[in-house]
C-alpha positions as CSV (number, residue, x, y, z in Angstrom):
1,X,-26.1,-7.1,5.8
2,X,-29.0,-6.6,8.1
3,X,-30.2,-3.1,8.9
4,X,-33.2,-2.3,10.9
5,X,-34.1,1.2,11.2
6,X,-37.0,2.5,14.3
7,X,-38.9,5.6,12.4
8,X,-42.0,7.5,12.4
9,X,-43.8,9.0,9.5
10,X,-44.5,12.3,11.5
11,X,-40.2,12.5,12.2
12,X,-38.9,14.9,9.5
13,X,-35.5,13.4,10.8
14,X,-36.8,9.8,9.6
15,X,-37.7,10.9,6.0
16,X,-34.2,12.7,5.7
17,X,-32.4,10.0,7.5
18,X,-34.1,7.2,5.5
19,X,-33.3,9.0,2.2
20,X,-29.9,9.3,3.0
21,X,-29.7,5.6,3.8
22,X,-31.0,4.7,0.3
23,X,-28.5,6.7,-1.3
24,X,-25.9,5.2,0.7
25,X,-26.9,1.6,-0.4
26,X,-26.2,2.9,-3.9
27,X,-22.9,3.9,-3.4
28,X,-22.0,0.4,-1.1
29,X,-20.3,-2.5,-3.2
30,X,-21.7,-5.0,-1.2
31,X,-24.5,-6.9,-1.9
32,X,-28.1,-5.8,-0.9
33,X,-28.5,-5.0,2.5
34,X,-31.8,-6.0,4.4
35,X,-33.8,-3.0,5.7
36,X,-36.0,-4.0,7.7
37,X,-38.5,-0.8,8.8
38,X,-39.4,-0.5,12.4
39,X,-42.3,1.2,14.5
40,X,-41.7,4.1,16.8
41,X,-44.5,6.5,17.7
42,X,-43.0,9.6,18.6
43,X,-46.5,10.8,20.4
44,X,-48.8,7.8,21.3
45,X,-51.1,9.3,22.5
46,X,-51.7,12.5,20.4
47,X,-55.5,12.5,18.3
48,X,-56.7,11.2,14.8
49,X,-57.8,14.6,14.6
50,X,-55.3,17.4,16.5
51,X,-54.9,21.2,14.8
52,X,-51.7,22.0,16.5
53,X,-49.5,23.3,14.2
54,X,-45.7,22.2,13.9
55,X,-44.6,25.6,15.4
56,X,-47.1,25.5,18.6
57,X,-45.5,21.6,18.9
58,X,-42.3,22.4,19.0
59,X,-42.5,25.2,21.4
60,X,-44.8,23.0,23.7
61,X,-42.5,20.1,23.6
62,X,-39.4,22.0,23.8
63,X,-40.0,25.0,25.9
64,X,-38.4,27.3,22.4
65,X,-39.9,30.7,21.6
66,X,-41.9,31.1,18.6
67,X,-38.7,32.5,17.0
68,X,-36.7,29.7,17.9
69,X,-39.1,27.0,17.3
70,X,-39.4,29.1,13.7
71,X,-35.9,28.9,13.2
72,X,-35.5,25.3,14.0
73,X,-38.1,24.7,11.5
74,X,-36.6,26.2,8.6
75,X,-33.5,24.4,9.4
76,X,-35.5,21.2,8.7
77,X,-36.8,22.6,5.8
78,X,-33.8,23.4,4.3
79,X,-32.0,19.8,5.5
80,X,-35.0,18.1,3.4
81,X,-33.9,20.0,0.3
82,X,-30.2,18.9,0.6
83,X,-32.0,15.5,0.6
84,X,-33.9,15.9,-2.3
85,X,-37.2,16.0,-0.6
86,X,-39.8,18.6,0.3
87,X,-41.1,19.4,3.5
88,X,-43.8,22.3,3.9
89,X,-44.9,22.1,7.6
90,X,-47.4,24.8,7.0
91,X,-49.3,22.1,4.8
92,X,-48.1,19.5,7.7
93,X,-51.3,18.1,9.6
94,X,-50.0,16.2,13.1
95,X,-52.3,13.3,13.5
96,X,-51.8,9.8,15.6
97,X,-49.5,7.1,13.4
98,X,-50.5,4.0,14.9
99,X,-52.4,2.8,12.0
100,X,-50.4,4.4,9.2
101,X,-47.5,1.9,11.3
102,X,-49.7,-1.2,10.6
103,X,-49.7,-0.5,7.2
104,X,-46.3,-0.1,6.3
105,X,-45.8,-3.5,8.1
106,X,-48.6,-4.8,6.0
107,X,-47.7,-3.7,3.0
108,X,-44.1,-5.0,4.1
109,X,-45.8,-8.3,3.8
110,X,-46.8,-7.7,0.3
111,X,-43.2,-6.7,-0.5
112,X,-43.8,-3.0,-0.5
113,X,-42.7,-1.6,2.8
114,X,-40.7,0.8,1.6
115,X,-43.1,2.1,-1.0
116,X,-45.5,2.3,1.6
117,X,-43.3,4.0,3.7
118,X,-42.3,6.5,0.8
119,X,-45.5,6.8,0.2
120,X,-47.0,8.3,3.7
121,X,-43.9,10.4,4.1
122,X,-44.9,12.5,1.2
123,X,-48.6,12.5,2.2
124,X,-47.7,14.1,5.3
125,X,-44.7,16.2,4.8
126,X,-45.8,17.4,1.4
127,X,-49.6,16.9,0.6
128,X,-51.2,17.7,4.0
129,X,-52.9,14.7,4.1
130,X,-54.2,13.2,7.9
131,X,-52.3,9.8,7.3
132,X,-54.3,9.0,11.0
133,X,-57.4,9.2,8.8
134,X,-58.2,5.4,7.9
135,X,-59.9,6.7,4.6
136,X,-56.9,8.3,3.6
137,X,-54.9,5.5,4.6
138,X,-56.7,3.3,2.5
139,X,-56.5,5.5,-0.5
140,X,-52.5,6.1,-0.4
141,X,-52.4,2.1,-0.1
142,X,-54.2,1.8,-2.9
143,X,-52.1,4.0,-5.6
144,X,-49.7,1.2,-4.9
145,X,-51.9,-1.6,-5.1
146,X,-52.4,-2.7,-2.2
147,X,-56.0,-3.2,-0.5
148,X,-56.0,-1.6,2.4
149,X,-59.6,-1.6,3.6
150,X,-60.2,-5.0,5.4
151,X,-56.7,-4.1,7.7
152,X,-57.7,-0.6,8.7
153,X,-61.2,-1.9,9.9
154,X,-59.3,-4.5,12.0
155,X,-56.7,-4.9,14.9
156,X,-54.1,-6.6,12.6
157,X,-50.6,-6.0,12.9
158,X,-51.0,-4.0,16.4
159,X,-48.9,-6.8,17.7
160,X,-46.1,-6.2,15.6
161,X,-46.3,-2.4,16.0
162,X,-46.1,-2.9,19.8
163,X,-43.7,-5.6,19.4
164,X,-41.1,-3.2,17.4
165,X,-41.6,-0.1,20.0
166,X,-40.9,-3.1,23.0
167,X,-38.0,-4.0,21.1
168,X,-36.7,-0.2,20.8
169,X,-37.3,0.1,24.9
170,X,-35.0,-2.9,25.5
171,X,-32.5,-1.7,23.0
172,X,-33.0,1.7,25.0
173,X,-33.9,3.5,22.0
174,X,-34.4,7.2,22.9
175,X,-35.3,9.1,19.8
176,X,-35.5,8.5,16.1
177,X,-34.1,7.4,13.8
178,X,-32.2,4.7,14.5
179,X,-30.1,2.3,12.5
180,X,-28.9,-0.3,13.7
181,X,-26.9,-2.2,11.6
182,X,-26.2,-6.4,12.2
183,X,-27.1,-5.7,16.0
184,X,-24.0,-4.2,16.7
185,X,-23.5,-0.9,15.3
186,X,-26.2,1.7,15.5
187,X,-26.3,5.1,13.8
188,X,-28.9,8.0,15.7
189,X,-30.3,11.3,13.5
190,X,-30.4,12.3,10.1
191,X,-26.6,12.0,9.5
192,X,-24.7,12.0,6.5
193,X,-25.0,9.9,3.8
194,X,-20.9,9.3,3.8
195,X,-21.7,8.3,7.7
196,X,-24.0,5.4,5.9
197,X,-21.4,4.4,3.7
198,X,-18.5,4.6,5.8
199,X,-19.9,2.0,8.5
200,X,-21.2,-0.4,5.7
201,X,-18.0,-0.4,4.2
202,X,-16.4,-1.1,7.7
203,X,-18.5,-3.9,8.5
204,X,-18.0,-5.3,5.1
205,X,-13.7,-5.2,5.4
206,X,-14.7,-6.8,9.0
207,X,-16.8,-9.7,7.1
208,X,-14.2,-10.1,4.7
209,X,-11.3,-10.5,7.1
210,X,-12.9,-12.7,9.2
């Protein structure tokens, strides 16, 4: 089974949703699915180096009161820790992730994607760390071995960052994340893990009945 999910580190959705996915894989009696991690930038164009606060974004982007935008962010919060994870947006610091999306697809080529990926989520949603910071970037890569240095002063792997968001506008991918399982069935948000396993198991009685 082939699933490729469109993410982006800054998404707290992502890191919920791709957690949830994992644990849904556990509990699937299939063999082991594919996951194949795709590139979305949720804000292209934002700065390396950008002090807005989580609260000031989400009342920008969203036209919420400080309350509301407060209240939605607690729900998030609190979503995370169901999950297992933490999330502390006061320690959050919004940044550009164009080059923390080349690496995960670099490391992917090393075989550790989804380290990588596990890896930035925690730097940003936990640790406060500016993942658009090349320096930083290099020094997550390397707590999981992986030499980062010669990449980050490059271009490489633009192409296939550009090529995954393309991809996501044909598909007419609107927000993140997005699972899309076989390219048939696709699954949007943070949902459930029983969601997850429910459609593997469908697609798997499909498989076998075929």
């Amino acid at each position: 089974m082939k699933i490729e999910v469109w993410f982006d580190i800054a998404c707290p959705y992502s890191y919920i949703g791709l957690k949830h996915l994992e644990k849904a894989i556990e509990f699937y009696a299939g063999g082991q699915p594919t996951v194949l991690l795709r590139s979305f930038e949720l804000e292209p164009e934002i700065a390396v180096d950008n002090d807005e606060t989580q609260c000031a974004t989400l009342m920008r982007q969203y036209k919420l009161s400080q309350l509301r935008a407060q209240q939605t962010i607690n729900a998030i919060m609190m979503a995370g820790q169901k999950a297992g994870l933490t999330i502390d947006f006061d320690k959050v610091i919004r940044t550009n992730t164009f080059d923390a999306h080349r690496l995960i697809h670099f490391a992917a080529d090393n075989g550790k994607g989804a380290e990588m990926a596990g890896r930035l989520f925690k730097a940003y949603f936990e640790e406060g760390k500016r993942i658009g910071n090349k320096k930083q970037l290099i020094g997550l890569a390397a707590e999981i071995g992986i030499d980062a240095k010669q990449l980050l002063e490059s271009n490489s792997y633009s192409a296939e960052v550009r090529a995954d968001e393309h991809l996501a506008q044909r598909i007419g991918i609107g927000k993140v994340p997005f699972f899309w399982f076989e390219e048939k069935y696709s699954i949007t948000g943070a949902q459930s893990i029983t969601v997850f396993t429910e459609l593997m198991s469908r697609i798997k009685a499909a498989d076998d009945n075929r």
